[in-house]
Structures are given as structure tokens and as C-alpha cells.
N, C-alpha and C positions, 0 to 999 in steps of 0.2 A: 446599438451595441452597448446600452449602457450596464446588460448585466454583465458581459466580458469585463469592463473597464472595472466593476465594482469587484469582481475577484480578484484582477491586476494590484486595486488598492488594497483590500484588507490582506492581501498577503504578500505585499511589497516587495515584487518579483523586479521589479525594475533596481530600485534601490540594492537587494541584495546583489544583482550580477553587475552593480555600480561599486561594490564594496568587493568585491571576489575580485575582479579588473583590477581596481588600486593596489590590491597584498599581490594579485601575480605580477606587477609589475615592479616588483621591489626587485634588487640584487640578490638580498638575502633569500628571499621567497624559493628559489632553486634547489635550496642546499638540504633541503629535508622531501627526502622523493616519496616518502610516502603522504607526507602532507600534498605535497605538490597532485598525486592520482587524487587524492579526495577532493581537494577544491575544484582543478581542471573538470573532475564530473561532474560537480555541482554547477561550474560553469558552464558547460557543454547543456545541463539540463534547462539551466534558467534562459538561455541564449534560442533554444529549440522554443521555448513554453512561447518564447516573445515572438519569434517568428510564427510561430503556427496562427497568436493570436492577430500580427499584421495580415496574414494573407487570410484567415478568415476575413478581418473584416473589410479588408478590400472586397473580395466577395460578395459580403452583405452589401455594400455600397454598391458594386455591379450590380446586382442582384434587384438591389431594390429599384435603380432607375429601369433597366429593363422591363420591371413590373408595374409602373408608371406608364410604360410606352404602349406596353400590353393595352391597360388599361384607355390611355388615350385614342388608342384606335381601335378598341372595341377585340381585339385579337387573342381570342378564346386559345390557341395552341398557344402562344407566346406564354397568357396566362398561367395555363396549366404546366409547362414546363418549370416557369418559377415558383409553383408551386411544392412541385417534387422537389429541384434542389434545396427551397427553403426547408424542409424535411432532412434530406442529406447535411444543411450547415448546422442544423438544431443538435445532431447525434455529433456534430464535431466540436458546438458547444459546450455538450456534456463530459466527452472527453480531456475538453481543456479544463474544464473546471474540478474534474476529478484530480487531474493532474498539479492545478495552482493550491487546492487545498494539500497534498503530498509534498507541497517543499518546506517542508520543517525542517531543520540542521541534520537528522539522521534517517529521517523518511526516508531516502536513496536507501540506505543500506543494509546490508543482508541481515539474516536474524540468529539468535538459538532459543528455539523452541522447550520449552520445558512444560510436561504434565505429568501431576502426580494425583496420585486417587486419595480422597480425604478418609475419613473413620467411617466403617462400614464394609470391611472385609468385601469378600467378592463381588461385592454389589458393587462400589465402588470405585474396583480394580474393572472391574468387566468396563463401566463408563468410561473409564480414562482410556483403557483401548478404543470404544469406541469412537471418541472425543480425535486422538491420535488418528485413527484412518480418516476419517473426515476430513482433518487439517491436509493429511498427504493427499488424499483423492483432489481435495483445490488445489494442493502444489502440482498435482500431475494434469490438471484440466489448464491452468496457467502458465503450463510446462519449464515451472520452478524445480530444480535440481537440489535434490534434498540428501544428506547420509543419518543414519543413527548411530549418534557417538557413544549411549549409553545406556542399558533400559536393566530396569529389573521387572520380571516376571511374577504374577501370583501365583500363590500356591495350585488353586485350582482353574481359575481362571482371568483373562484379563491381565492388566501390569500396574504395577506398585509405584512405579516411575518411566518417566523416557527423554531423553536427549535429544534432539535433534538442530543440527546447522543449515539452515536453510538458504539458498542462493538466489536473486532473481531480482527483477527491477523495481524499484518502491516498497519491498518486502516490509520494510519497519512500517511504515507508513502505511501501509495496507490491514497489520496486525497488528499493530500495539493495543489498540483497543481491547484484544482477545483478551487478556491479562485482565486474572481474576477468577473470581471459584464461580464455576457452572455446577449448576443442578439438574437430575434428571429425576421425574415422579412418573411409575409406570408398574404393570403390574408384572412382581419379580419372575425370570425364567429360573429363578433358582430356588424357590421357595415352593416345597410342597402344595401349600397350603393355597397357593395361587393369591396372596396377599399384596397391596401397593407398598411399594418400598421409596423414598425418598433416596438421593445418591448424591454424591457430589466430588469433585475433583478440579482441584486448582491449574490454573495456566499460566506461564510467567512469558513471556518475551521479551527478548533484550537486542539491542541493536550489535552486529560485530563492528567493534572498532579497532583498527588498527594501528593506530594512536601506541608507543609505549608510555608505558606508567609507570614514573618515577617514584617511589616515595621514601622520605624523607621521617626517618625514628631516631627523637631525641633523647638522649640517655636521661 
């Protein structure tokens, strides 16, 4: 299990829900509830990651002596069973480590999605729609709950802009990355002439935080 152990370290899942423990155990810690729902999940998450990755590797450890024994006695079914599971633990590998690379301070938390179409009239506008249903068809295949807070429309086709608040588990964490201008080269549906047009449209994400923010203007 030394690739488990090596995700455990570089993303120092133990440490952080060693440091989350010490602030909920304060007095003071209580008195801001919504602080308190943020850490509690981040606890709850880190607390799950370390469990899933004990009982994997007990597992592997079953697993492997089992397949020792197989092997010492020649016992082809025994074999071939450890086989399959090891198959089964590997796809639970990949989940855990999907999961230890998402705990960054706001990887938990929900998103708003922003796409706006760059210079390039309908071309575009058409992309950033396209760009936008895409994003939704994964929130719906993920079955993330999504609303549109705000969109402006082109003229002829496609949108100029679009809002959207998106809800669901690991959301920042899953999209931050998207942030940034995409480009599409393709031969245009809107150009008579059936010519390649180049397109592009910017993506922002940002994580919801529910944190208030105070700020402080000095005269």
C-alpha cells in the first residue's frame, strides 16, 4: 500500500483533521455557526478519507495472505478469486486518491460558474452556449443541482454571458481547473462562405463561501 500511504503524505490528510480536532475543541470554536458547518464538513470528509483508506488496506493485507495460501497450495479457485477482488480494491484505490488530491481548503465547496463569449460576435456567443450546456449536461450526469442567476443573450445566436450557482460534492475541486479562455477552430455554421473560424470564450469559477466579509476603509 505504499501508493495509498504516499497520497496520505503529500496531502497531509492526517495532519489537517489533527489540526480541525484542536480549533473544534476550543470553547470559543461554537460561537460562529457557520464557521462551525464548514470545518465539521471538512472534518467529517478527512475523518471518511482515513477510514476508507484503513479498511482498504486491511483488505490488501487480507487479501494478500489469502493469496499466499492460494498459492502454497497450488489452489487455482482461491487464486482466481484474489484475483478479481484485487481488481475490485484497485478501482477503490483510484477513488481514494481522487478524493485525497480534492482536499484543498475550498475543494468541498460549491461553485459560480461564469462564461462569457470573447471578441468575435456570434461565433463566439454561439461557443459560450455551447461551452455552458456541456458544463450543465456534467452537472446533470453527476446529478449536481445547478440554477441560472444571470445570462445575457446574443443578438442572433448563442449568449454574451451566463451565471450560474452550482451545488454538489467536491464541486471547486473538481472545476477550478476550467478557469480560463477556451478556444474552438471549426468550420463556421454561420458563414456563407463555409470558412474556419477560430472562437473563444472565457470561464471563471469561484468557490461559494460563506464566510461574511468585513472590510475596513480608512478615510
Amino acid at each position: 500500500m505504499k501508493i495509498l500511504g504516499g497520497i496520505f503524505e503529500r496531502n497531509k490528510i492526517e495532519n489537517k483533521l489533527e489540526l480541525i480536532t484542536k480549533e473544534s475543541s476550543k470553547e470559543s470554536f461554537w460561537k460562529d455557526q457557520k464557521k462551525v458547518k464548514k470545518i465539521l464538513k471538512e472534518k467529517n470528509f478527512y475523518s471518511n478519507l482515513i477510514s476508507s483508506y484503513k479498511n482498504i488496506h486491511k483488505e490488501f493485507k487480507n487479501l494478500k495472505d489469502l493469496h499466499s495460501l492460494g498459492n502454497e497450495e497450488k489452489n487455482e479457485e482461491i487464486i482466481s478469486d484474489c484475483e478479481i477482488k484485487i481488481i475490485e480494491i484497485l478501482k477503490d484505490i483510484k477513488k481514494l486518491e481522487v478524493a485525497c488530491f480534492l482536499s484543498g481548503e475550498n475543494d468541498a465547496l460549491d461553485i459560480y460558474l461564469e462564461v462569457h463569449a470573447g471578441a468575435g460576435g456570434t461565433e463566439s456567443q454561439d461557443w459560450a452556449e455551447m461551452l455552458r450546456r456541456m458544463y450543465i449536461k456534467w452537472f446533470d450526469k453527476k446529478k449536481f443541482t445547478y440554477e441560472i442567476i444571470s445570462e445575457h443573450r446574443g443578438e442572433e445566436a448563442g449568449i454574451k454571458s451566463s451565471t450560474l450557482k452550482v451545488s454538489g460534492l467536491n464541486l471547486y475541486g473538481l472545476m477550478k481547473n476550467e478557469s480560463g479562455v477556451h478556444r474552438l477552430v471549426r468550420i463556421s455554421p454561420f458563414d456563407s462562405g463555409a470558412r474556419r473560424h477560430t472562437s473563444f470564450a472565457s470561464v471563471w469559477v469561484y468557490p461559494v463561501v460563506d464566510d461574511d466579509i468585513s472590510i475596513e476603509i480608512n478615510e
